[in-house]
Backbone bond lengths (Angstrom), bond angles and torsions (degrees), N, CA, C in turn:
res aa  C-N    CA-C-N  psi(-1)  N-CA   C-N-CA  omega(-1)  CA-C   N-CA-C  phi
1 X - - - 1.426 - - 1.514 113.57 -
2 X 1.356 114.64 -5.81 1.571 107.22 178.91 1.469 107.02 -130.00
3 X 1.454 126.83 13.61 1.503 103.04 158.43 0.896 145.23 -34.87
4 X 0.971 115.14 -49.25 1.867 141.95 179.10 1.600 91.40 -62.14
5 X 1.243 159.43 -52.33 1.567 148.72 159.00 1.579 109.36 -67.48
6 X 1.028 129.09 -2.96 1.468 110.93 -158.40 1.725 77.02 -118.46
7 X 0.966 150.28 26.10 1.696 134.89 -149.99 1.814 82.98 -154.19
8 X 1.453 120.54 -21.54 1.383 120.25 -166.46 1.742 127.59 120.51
9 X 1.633 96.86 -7.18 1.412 100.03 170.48 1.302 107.15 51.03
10 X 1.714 118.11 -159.63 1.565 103.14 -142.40 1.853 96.25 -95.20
11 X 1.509 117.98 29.72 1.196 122.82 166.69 1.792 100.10 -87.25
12 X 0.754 132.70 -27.49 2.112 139.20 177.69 1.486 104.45 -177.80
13 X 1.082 136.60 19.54 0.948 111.80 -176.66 1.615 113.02 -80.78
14 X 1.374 134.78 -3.50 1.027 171.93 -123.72 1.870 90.94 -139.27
15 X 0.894 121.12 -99.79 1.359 108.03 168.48 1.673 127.07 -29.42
16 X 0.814 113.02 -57.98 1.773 119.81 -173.58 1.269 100.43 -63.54
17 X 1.331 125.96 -37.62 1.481 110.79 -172.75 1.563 132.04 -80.21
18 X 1.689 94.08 -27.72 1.307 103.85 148.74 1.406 134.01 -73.19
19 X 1.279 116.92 -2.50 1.422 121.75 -168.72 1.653 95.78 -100.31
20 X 1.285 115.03 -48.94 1.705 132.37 179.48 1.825 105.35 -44.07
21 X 1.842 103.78 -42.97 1.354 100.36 -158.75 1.730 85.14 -86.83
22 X 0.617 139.98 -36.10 1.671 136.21 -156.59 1.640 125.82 -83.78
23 X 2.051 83.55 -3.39 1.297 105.89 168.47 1.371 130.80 -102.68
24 X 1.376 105.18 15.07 1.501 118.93 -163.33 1.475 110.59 -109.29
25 X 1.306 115.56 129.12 1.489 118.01 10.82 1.248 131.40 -114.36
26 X 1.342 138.04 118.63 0.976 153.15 -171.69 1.962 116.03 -25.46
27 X 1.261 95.09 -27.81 1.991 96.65 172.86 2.184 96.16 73.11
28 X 1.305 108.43 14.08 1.685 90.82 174.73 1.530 118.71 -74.95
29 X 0.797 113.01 135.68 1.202 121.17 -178.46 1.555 125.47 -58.03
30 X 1.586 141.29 106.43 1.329 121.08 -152.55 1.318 120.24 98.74
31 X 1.413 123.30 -68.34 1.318 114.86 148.93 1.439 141.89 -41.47
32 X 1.897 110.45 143.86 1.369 119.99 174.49 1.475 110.70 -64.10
33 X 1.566 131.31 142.70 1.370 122.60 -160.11 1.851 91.49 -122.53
34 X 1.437 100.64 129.16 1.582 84.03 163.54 1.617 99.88 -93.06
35 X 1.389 124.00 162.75 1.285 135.16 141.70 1.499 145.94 -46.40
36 X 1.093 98.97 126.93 1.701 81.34 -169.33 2.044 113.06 -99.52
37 X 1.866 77.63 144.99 2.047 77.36 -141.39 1.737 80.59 -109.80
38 X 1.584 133.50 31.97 1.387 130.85 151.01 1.622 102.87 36.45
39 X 1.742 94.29 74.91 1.352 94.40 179.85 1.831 101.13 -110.34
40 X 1.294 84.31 169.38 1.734 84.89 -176.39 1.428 120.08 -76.31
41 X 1.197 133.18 174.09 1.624 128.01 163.90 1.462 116.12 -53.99
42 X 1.221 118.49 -40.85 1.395 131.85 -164.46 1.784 88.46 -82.66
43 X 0.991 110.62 -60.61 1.817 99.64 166.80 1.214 132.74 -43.61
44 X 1.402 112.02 -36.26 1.664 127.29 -178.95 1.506 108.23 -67.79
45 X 1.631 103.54 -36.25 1.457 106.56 -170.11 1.240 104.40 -89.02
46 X 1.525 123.71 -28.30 1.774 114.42 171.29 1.500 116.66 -72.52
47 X 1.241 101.13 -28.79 2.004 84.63 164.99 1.307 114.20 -82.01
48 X 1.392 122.34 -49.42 1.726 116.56 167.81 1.637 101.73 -31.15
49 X 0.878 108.91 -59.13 1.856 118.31 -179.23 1.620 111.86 -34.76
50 X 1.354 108.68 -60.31 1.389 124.15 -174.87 1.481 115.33 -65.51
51 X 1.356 110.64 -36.60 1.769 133.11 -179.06 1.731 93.82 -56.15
52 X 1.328 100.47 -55.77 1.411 101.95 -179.55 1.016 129.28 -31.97
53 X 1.515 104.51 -75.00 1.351 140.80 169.78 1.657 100.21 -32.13
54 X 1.058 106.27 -77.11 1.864 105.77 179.47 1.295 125.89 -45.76
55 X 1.458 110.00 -15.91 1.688 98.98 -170.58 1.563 99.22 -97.48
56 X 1.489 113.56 -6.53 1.614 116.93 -159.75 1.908 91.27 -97.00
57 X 1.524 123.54 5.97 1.592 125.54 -167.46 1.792 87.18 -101.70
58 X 1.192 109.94 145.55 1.229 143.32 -159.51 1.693 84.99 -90.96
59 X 1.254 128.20 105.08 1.331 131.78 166.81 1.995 110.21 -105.94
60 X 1.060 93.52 15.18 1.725 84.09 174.99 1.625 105.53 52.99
61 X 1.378 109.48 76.50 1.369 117.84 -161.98 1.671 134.85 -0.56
62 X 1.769 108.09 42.35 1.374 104.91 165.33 1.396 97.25 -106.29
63 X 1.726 75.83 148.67 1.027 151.58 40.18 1.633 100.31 -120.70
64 X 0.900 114.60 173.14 1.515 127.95 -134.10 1.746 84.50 -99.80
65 X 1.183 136.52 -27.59 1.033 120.46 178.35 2.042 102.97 -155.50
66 X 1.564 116.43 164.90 1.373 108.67 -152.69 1.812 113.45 -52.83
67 X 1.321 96.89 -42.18 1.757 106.50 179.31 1.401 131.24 -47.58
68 X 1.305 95.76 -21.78 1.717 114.49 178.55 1.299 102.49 91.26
């Protein structure tokens, strides 16, 4: 619920998240990999959209601290 603030909010957070997903998967070694699901711009920007949307919903301060 707080990517969209924890990524930089509407200073980049908007950028990075599209940049993060379009980089996946990263090939690190050790790390969990998401897949990369070759979404469109107009897709990138409706979940960035939605991310938004979720971090601006009143969760009664969870998660308990910014990292989740």
């Amino acid at each position: 619920g707080n990517v969209y603030v924890r990524r930089g909010g509407d200073a980049g957070g908007k950028d990075f998240i599209k940049a993060w997903i379009k980089a996946q998967p990263t090939k690190t070694p050790g790390r969990r990999q998401m897949p990369q699901f070759n979404l469109t711009e107009q897709q990138l920007d409706d979940l960035v959209a939605f991310l938004k949307y979720t971090s601006e919903i009143n969760t009664a301060k969870w998660p308990p601290n910014i990292e989740g």
